[in-house]
LOBA-323470 format. One record per residue (C-alpha): residue number from 1; residue in one letter; x, z, y. Coordinates in steps of 0.5 Angstrom, whole numbers. Example, Ala and Ser with C-alpha at 12.3 -4.5 7.8 and 13.67 -1.06 7.14 Angstrom:
BEGIN
nr 1	rest a	px 25	pz 16	py -9
nr 2	rest s	px 27	pz 14	py -2
//
This chain:
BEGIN
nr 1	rest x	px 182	pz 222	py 147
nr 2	rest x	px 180	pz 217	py 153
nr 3	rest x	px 180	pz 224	py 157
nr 4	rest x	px 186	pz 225	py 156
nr 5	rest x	px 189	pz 218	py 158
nr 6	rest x	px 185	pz 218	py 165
nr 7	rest x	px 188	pz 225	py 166
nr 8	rest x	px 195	pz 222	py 164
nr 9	rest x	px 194	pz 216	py 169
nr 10	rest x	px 192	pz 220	py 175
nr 11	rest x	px 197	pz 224	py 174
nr 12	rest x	px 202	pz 219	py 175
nr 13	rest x	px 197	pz 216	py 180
nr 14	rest x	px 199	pz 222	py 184
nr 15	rest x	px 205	pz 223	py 184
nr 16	rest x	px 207	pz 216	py 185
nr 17	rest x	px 202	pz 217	py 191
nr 18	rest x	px 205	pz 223	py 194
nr 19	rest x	px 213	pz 222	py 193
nr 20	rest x	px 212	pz 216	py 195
nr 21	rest x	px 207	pz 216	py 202
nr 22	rest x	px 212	pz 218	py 207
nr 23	rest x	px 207	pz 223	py 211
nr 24	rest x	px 209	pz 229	py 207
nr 25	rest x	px 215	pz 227	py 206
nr 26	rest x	px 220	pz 233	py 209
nr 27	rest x	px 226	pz 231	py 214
nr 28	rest x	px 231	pz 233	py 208
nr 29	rest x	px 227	pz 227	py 204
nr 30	rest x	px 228	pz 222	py 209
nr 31	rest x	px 236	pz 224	py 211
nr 32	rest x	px 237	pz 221	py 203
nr 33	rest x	px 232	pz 215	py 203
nr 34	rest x	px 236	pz 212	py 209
nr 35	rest x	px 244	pz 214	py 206
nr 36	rest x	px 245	pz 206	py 205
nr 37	rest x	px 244	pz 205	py 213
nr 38	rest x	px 240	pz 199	py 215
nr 39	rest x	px 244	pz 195	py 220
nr 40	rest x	px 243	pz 188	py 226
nr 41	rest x	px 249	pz 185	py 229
nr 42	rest x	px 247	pz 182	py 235
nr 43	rest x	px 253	pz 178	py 237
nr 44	rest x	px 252	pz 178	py 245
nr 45	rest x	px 251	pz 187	py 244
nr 46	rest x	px 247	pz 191	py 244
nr 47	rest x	px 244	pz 196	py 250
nr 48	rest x	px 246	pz 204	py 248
nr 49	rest x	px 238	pz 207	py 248
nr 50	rest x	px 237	pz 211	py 253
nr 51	rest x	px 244	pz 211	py 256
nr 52	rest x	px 243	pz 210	py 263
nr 53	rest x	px 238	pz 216	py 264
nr 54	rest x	px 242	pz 220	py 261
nr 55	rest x	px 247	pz 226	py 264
nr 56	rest x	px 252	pz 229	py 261
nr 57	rest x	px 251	pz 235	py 257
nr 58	rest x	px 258	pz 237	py 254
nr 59	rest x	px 266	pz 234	py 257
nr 60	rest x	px 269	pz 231	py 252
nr 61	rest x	px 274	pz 234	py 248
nr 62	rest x	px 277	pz 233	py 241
nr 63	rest x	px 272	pz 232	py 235
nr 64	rest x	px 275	pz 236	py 229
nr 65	rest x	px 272	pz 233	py 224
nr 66	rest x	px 274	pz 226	py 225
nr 67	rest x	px 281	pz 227	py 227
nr 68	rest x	px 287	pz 226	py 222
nr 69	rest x	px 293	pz 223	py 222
nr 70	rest x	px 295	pz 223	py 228
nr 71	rest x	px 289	pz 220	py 231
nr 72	rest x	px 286	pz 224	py 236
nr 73	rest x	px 278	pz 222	py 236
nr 74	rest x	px 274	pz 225	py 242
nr 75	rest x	px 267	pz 226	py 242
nr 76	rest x	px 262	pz 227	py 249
nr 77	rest x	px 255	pz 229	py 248
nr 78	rest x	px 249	pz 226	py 254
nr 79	rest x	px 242	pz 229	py 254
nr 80	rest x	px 235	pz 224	py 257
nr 81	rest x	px 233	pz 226	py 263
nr 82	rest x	px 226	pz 227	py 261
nr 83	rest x	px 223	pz 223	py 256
nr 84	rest x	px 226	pz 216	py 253
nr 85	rest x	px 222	pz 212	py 249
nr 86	rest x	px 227	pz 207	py 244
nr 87	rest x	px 226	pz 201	py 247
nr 88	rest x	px 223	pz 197	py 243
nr 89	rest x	px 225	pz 190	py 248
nr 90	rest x	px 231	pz 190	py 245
nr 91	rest x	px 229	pz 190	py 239
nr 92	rest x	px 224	pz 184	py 235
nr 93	rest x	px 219	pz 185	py 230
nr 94	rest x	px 224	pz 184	py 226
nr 95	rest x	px 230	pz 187	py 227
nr 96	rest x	px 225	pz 194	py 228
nr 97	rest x	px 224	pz 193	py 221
nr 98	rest x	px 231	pz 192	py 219
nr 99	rest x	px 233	pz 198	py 222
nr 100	rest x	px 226	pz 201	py 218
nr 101	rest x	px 223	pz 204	py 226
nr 102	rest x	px 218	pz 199	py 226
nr 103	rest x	px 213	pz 205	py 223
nr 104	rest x	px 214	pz 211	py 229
nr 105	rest x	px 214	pz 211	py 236
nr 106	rest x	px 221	pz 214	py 237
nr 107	rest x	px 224	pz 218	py 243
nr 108	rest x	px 232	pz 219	py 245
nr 109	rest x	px 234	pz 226	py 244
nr 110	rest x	px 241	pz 227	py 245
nr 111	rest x	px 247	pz 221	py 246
nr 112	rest x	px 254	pz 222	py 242
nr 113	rest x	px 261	pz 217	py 245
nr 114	rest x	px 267	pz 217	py 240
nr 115	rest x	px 273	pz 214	py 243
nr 116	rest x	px 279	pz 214	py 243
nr 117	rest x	px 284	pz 213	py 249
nr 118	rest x	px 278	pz 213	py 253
nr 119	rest x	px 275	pz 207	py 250
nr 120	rest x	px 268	pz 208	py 246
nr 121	rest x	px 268	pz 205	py 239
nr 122	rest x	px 261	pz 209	py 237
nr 123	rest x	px 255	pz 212	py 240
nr 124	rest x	px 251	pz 215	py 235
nr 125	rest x	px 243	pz 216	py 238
nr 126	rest x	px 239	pz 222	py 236
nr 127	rest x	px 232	pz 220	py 235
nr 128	rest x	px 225	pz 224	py 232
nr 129	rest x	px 219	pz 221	py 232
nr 130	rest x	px 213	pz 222	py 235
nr 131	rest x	px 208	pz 227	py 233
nr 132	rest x	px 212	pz 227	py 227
nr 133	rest x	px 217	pz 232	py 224
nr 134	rest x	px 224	pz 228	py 223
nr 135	rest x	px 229	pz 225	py 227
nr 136	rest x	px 234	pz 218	py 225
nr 137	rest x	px 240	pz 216	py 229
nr 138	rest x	px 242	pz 210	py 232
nr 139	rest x	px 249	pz 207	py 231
nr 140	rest x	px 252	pz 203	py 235
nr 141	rest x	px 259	pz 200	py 234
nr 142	rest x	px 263	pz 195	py 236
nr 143	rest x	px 267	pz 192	py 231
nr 144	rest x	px 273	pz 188	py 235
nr 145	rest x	px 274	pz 193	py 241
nr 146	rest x	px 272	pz 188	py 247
nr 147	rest x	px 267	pz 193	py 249
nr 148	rest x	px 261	pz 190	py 246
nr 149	rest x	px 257	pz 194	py 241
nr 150	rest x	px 255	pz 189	py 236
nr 151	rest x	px 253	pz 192	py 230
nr 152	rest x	px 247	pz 197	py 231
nr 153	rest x	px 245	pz 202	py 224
nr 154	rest x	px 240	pz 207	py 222
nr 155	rest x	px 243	pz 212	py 218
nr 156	rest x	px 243	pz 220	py 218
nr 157	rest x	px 245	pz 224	py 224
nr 158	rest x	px 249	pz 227	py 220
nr 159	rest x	px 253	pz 221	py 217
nr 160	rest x	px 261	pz 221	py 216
nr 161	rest x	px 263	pz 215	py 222
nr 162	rest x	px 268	pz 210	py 221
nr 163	rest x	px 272	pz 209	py 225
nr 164	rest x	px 275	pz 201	py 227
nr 165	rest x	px 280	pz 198	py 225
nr 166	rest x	px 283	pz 197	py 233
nr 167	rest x	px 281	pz 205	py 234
nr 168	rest x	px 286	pz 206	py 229
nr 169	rest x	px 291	pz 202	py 232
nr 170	rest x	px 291	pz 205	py 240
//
């Protein structure tokens, strides 16, 4: 009987371990752990990471995907020239950890601009962790379309964007 009940315990002990240690968790597993992405507001805004030593790798054309009701969204797409560490000067302790970055060392991979008539509502930063086999994204919003990306969230690179208010409204 006390064999089986320690067999039982460990049992429990190591699928709670192994589920639970983010070490062997695969990319699909991470995409669903951050569905309910974890967002900072900075009011004075945020720097887009890696944008500046980044060149365009595709022009801007009409995002399919987002484009409805006679809203015309366009996407352009940038590439890091070499390797871009996300910067963790633009982040505290705290905000890494709101965001849940504050574990890896992570490295930009591709830059998307949404906009609407030319003015810029989303940047989503594509970022993977290094030595490690997953990636994240990084969204940068701005919320009142004065140019000022406000609100920055962690989610899946594969997550639906909502587009503001105002963007609507252009």
């Amino acid at each position: 009987m006390i064999n089986k009940i320690n067999c039982i315990l460990v049992s429990v002990f190591l699928v709670t371990f192994f589920n639970g240690c983010s070490v062997f968790a695969d990319k699909k597993n991470i995409s669903q752990k951050q569905s309910n992405p974890k967002e900072v507001i900075k009011e004075d805004g945020w720097l887009i990471t890696g944008l500046k030593n980044s060149k365009k790798s595709e022009e801007r054309r009409v995002s399919k995907g987002l484009t409805n009701e006679g809203l015309i969204v366009f996407v352009t797409n940038y590439k890091p020239e070499g390797e871009i560490e996300v910067e963790k000067g633009q982040f505290s302790g705290t905000d890494l950890q709101k965001l849940g970055l504050s574990t890896y060392i992570f490295f930009v991979e591709e830059i998307t601009a949404y906009d609407v008539n030319e003015k810029v509502f989303c940047y989503i930063v594509e970022i993977r962790a290094k030595d490690m086999n997953f990636s994240t994204a990084l969204f940068f919003f701005d919320s009142d379309g004065n140019g000022t990306f406000e609100i920055v969230k962690n989610d899946s690179p594969s997550s639906k964007i909502q587009i503001p208010e105002w963007a609507k409204n252009l």
